[in-house]
C-alpha positions in Angstrom: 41.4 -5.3 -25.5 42.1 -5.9 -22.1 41.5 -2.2 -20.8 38.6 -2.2 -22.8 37.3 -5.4 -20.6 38.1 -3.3 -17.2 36.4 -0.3 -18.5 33.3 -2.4 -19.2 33.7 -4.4 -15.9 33.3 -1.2 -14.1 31.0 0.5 -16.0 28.6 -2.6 -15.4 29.7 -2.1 -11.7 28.3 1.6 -11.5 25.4 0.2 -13.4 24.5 -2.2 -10.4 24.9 0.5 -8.2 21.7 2.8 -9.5 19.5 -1.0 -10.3 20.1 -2.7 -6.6 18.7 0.1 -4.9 15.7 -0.2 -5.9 14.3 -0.9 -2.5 14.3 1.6 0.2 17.3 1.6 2.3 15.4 0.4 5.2 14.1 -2.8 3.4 17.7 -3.5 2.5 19.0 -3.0 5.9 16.4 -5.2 7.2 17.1 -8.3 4.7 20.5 -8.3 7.0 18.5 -8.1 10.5 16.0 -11.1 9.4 18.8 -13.5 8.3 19.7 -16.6 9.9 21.7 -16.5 13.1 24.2 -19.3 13.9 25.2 -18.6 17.3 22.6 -19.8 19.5 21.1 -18.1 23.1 23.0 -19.3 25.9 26.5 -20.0 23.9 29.1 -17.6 24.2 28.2 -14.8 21.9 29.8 -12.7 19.5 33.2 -10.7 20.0 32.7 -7.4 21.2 35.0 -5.4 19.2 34.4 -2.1 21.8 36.2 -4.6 24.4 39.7 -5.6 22.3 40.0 -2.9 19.9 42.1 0.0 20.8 41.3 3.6 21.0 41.6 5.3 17.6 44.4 7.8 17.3 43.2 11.5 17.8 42.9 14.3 16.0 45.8 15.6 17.6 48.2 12.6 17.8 51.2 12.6 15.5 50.2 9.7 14.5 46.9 10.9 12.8 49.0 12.2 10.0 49.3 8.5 8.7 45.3 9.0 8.4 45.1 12.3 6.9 47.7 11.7 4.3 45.7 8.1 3.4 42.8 10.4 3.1 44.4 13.1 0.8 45.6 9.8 -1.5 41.6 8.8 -1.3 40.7 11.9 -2.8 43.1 11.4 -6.1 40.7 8.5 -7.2 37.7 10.6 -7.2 36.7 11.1 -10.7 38.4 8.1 -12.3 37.0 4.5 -12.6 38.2 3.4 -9.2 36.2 6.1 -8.3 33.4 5.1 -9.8 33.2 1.5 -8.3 33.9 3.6 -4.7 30.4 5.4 -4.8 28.8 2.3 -6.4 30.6 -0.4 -3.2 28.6 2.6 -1.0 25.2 0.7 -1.1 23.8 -1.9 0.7 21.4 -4.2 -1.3 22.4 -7.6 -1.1 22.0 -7.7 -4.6 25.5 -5.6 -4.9 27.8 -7.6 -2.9 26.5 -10.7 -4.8 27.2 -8.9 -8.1 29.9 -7.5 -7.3 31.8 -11.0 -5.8 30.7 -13.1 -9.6 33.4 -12.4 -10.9 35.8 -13.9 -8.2 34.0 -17.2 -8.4 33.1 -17.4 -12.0 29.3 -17.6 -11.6 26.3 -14.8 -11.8 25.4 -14.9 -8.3 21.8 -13.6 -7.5 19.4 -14.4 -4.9 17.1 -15.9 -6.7 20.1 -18.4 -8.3 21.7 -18.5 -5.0 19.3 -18.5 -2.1 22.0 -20.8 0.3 25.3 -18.3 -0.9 22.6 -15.4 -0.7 21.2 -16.0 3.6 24.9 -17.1 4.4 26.6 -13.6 3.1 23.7 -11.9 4.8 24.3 -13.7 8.2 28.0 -13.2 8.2 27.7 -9.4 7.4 25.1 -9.1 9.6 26.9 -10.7 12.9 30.0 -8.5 11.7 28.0 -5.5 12.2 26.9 -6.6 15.2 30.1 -6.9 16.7 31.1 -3.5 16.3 27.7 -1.7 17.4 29.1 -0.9 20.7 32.6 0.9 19.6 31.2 2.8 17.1 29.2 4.3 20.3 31.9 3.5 22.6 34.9 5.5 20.4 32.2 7.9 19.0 34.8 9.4 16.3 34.1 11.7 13.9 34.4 10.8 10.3 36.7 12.4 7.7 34.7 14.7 5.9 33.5 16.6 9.2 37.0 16.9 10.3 38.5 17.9 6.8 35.1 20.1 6.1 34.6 18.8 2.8 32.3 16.9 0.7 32.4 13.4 -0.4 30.7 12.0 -3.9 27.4 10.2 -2.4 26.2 13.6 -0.4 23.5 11.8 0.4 25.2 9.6 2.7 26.5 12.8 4.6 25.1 13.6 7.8 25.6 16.9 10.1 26.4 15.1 13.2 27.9 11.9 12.4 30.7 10.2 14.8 30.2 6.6 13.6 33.8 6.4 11.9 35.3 3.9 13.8 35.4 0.9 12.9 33.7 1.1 9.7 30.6 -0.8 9.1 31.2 -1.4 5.0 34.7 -2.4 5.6 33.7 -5.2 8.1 30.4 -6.7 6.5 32.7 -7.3 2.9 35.4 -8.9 5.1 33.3 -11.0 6.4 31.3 -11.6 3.4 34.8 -12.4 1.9 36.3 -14.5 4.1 32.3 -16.7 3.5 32.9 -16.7 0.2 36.7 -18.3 0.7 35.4 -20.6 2.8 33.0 -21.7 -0.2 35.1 -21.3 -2.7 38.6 -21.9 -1.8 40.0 -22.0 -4.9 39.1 -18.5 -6.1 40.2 -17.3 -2.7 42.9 -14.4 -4.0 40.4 -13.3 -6.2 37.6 -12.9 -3.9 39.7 -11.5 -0.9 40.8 -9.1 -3.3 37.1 -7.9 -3.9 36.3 -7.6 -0.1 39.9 -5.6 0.0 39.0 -3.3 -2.8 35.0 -2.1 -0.9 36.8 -1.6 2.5 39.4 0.6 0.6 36.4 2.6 -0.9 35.4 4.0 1.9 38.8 5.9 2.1 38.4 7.2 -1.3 34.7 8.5 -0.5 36.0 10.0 2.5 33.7 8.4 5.2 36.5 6.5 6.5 39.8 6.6 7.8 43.2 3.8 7.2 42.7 3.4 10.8 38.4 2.9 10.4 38.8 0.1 7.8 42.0 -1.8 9.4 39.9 -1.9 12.6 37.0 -3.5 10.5 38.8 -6.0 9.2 40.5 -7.1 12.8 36.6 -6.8 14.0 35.3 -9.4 11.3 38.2 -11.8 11.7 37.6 -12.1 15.3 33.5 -12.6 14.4 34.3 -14.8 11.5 36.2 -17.2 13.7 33.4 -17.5 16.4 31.4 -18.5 14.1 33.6 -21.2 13.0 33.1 -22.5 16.2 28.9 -23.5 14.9 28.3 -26.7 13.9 25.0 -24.3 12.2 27.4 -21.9 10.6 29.5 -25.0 9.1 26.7 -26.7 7.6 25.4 -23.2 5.8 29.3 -23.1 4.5 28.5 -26.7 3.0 25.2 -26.0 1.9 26.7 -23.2 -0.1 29.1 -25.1 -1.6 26.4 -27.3 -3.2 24.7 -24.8 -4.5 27.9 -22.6 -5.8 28.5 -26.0 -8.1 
C-alpha cells in the first residue's frame, strides 16, 4: 500500500509539471521579478556570491572526476520515478514549488489559498537568484551535457551555447524557498528541507548541473537567506505567513 502511495505521489507530481506551465515562461519568470523586496535602497544589499564563492574545478582538474562520476550516477535515475519528479522540479511556475512543498506542511498550498506563503517564496527565490547573477557570468562554466555531448530529458531546456552552470539557479531558489518555508513551519522542517534537497539534486539527474553547481547554490542561498534575516520587512512576511499557513 505504501509503494502504491509513492507511485501516486509522484505521478500527481509529473502531472503538475505539464498543468503549471500553462503560462508562458516569461510570465512565470516575471511573477519572481515583480515580488516584494525586503532589503531596502541604501542598506547593505544582497551577498554577491561571484565575490565569496570559489572558482569551480576545471575540466581538467583531478578533482573534476568527483563531478563526472556524480553525473554518470544522475544518469541511472533517468527513466525511473525519481526521474520523473526530476524533469517535472525543471519548471518554474510558482504554482510547482507550492505543490510540490504541500506535502511537507500538510496543507494544499496554492496562490490563491496562500497569497502571504505565495509573495514570500517568490521574494526569497527571487533575491537568491539575484545573488548569483554575477558568477554565473563571472565563472561562465559550461554545463554537463555540452561537456559530456549528450542529451538530457527536457531538450527543450538545451541550449547551443550555454555556460550558466555554476552555481545553479534551481538549486538556489528551492533552498531558499525551503529554508522560508522552515522558518514558517518549523515543525515540519525535516520534511520540507528534504523537498528543497530532492529539486537541487534533480538538476544532477537531468544533467544541467554539476555536485559542485548545486553545493555552490545552496552556500549562495544560505548566505542570502541570512541577510534577509537581518529585515525587520522580511520578518514580518515570515509572521504573516505563519497566520495564514494556520
Amino acid at each position: 500500500m505504501f509503494k502504491s502511495f509513492i507511485t501516486l505521489y509522484f505521478l500527481c507530481v509529473a502531472t503538475l509539471s505539464i498543468t503549471a506551465q500553462t503560462d508562458s515562461l516569461q510570465q512565470q519568470l516575471d511573477a519572481y521579478k515583480n515580488a516584494p523586496e525586503y532589503v531596502k535602497e541604501g542598506m547593505p544589499p544582497l551577498p554577491d556570491a561571484s565575490r565569496f564563492l570559489p572558482a569551480p574545478t576545471d575540466e581538467n582538474d583531478t578533482r573534476f572526476i568527483s563531478d563526472s562520476c556524480m553525473y554518470e550516477c544522475g544518469k541511472t535515475f533517468r527513466g525511473t520515478l525519481r526521474g520523473d519528479t526530476a524533469i517535472a522540479d525543471a519548471g518554474y511556475a510558482i504554482a510547482y514549488f507550492l505543490k510540490r512543498f504541500s506535502p511537507a506542511v500538510n496543507q494544499n498550498l496554492t496562490e490563491e489559498t496562500h497569497p502571504k506563503i505565495t509573495q514570500l517564496l517568490l521574494s526569497v527565490m527571487n533575491a537568491g537568484n539575484k545573488s548569483i547573477q554575477k558568477a554565473k557570468k563571472r565563472f561562465a562554466r559550461r554545463r554537463p551535457y555540452h561537456h559530456f555531448g549528450e542529451g538530457t530529458p527536457v531538450p527543450q531546456d538545451e541550449y547551443p551555447d550555454d555556460f550558466t552552470s555554476y552555481p545553479s539557479g534551481h538549486a538556489v531558489r528551492a533552498w531558499m524557498a525551503a529554508m522560508a518555508l522552515t522558518a514558517v513551519s518549523p515543525e515540519n522542517a525535516d520534511a520540507i528541507m528534504k523537498i528543497g534537497y530532492e529539486i537541487g539534486q534533480s538538476r544532477i539527474i537531468l544533467g544541467f548541473h554539476y555536485q559542485s553547481d548545486v553545493d555552490a547554490a545552496r552556500l549562495a542561498a544560505s548566505a542570502t537567506f541570512a541577510r534577509l534575516c537581518a529585515e525587520r520587512k522580511f520578518h514580518k512576511a515570515i509572521e504573516n505567513a505563519k497566520k495564514e499557513l494556520k
